[in-house]
C-alpha positions as CSV (number, residue, x, y, z in Angstrom):
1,X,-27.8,2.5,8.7
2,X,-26.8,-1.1,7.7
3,X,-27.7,-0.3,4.0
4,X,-25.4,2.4,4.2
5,X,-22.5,0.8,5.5
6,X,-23.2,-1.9,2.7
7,X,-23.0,1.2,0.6
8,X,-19.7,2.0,1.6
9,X,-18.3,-1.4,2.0
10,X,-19.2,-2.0,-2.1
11,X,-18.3,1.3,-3.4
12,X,-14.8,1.2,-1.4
13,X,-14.1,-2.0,-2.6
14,X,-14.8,-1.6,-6.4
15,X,-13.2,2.4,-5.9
16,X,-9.7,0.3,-4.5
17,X,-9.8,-2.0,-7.0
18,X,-9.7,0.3,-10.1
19,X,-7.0,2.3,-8.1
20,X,-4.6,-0.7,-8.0
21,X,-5.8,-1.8,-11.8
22,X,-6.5,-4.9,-10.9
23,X,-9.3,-6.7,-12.7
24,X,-12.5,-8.5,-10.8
25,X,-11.4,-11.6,-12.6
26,X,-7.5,-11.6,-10.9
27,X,-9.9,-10.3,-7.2
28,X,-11.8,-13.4,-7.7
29,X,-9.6,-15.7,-8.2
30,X,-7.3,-14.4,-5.2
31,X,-10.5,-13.9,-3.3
32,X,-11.2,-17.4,-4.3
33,X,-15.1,-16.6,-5.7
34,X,-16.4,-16.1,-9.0
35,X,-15.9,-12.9,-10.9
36,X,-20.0,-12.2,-11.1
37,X,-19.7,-12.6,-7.2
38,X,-17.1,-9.8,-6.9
39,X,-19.2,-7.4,-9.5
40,X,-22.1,-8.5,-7.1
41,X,-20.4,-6.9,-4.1
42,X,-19.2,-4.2,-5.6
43,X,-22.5,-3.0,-6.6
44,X,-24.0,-3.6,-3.0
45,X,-26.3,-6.9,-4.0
46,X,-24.1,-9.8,-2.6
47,X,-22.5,-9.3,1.0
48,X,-19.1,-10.0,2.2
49,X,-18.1,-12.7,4.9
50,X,-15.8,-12.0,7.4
51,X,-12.8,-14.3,5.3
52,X,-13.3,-12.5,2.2
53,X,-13.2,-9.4,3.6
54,X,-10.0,-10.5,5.0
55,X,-8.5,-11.4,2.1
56,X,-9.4,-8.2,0.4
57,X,-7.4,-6.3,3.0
58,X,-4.3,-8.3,2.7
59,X,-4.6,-8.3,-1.1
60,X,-6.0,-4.3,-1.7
61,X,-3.4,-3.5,1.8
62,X,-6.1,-1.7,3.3
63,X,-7.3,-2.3,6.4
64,X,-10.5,-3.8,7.2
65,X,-12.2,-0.6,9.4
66,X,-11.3,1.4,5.5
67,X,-13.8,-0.4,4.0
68,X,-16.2,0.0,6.1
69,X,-15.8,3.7,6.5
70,X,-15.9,3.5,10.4
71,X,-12.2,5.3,10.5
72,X,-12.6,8.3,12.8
73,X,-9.1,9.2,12.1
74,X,-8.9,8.5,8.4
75,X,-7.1,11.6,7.3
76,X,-4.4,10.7,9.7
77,X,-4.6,6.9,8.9
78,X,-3.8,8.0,5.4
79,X,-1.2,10.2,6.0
80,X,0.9,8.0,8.3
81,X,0.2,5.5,5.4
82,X,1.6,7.6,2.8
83,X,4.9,8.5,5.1
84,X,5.6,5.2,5.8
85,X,5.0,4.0,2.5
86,X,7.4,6.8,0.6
87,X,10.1,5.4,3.8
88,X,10.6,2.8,1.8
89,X,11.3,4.4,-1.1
90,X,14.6,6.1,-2.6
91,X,15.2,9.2,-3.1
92,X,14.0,10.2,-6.4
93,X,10.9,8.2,-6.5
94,X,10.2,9.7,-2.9
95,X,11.1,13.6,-4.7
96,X,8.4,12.2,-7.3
97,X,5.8,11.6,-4.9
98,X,6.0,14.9,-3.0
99,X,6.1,16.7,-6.8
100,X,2.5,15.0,-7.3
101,X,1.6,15.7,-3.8
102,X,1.9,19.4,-4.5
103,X,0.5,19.0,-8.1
104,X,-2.6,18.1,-6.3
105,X,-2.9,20.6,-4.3
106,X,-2.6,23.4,-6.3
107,X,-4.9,21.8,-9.0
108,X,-7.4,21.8,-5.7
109,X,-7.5,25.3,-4.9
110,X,-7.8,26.1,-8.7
111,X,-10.9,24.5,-8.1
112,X,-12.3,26.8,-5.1
């Protein structure tokens, strides 16, 4: 069980990184580790203390229980995220994001 919340902590990490495009080197130096320290966590062989981990929330804007994969309510989490998140932007770029949103879900049930 602990391995696999490792697991999830690495893969989450390195999986929010590559979202945002942000390199291990610019992580680690926000993080304030080395850059073979970050590719150690993200592959599961080096674990995270409780400050790093902090910082990797406040820098990836995630919180904490995401990384971990303990979110009951994920789904809902994300959703609330994303409303609040297009809130703040205008109009077009909000008319953008729900254009993608339904791009997505069509390509989805292509898939089925």
């Amino acid at each position: 069980m602990e391995q696999e919340k490792a697991g999830i902590l690495a893969e989450r990490l390195r999986e929010t990184r590559e979202y945002l495009g942000l390199s291990q080197q610019f992580v680690a130096d926000y993080i304030g580790i080395s850059r073979a320290a970050i590719s150690s966590i993200e592959s599961g062989k080096r674990k995270v203390d409780a400050l790093e981990l902090e910082k990797f929330s406040k820098l990836y804007k995630y919180p904490i229980t995401y990384f971990y994969g303990n979110d009951e309510k994920e789904d809902e989490k994300t959703v609330q995220l994303l409303a609040r998140t297009a809130s703040q932007l205008d109009e077009t770029d909000r008319k953008q994001v729900l254009k993608f949103a339904q791009f997505l879900k069509n390509v989805g049930k292509q898939d089925n």
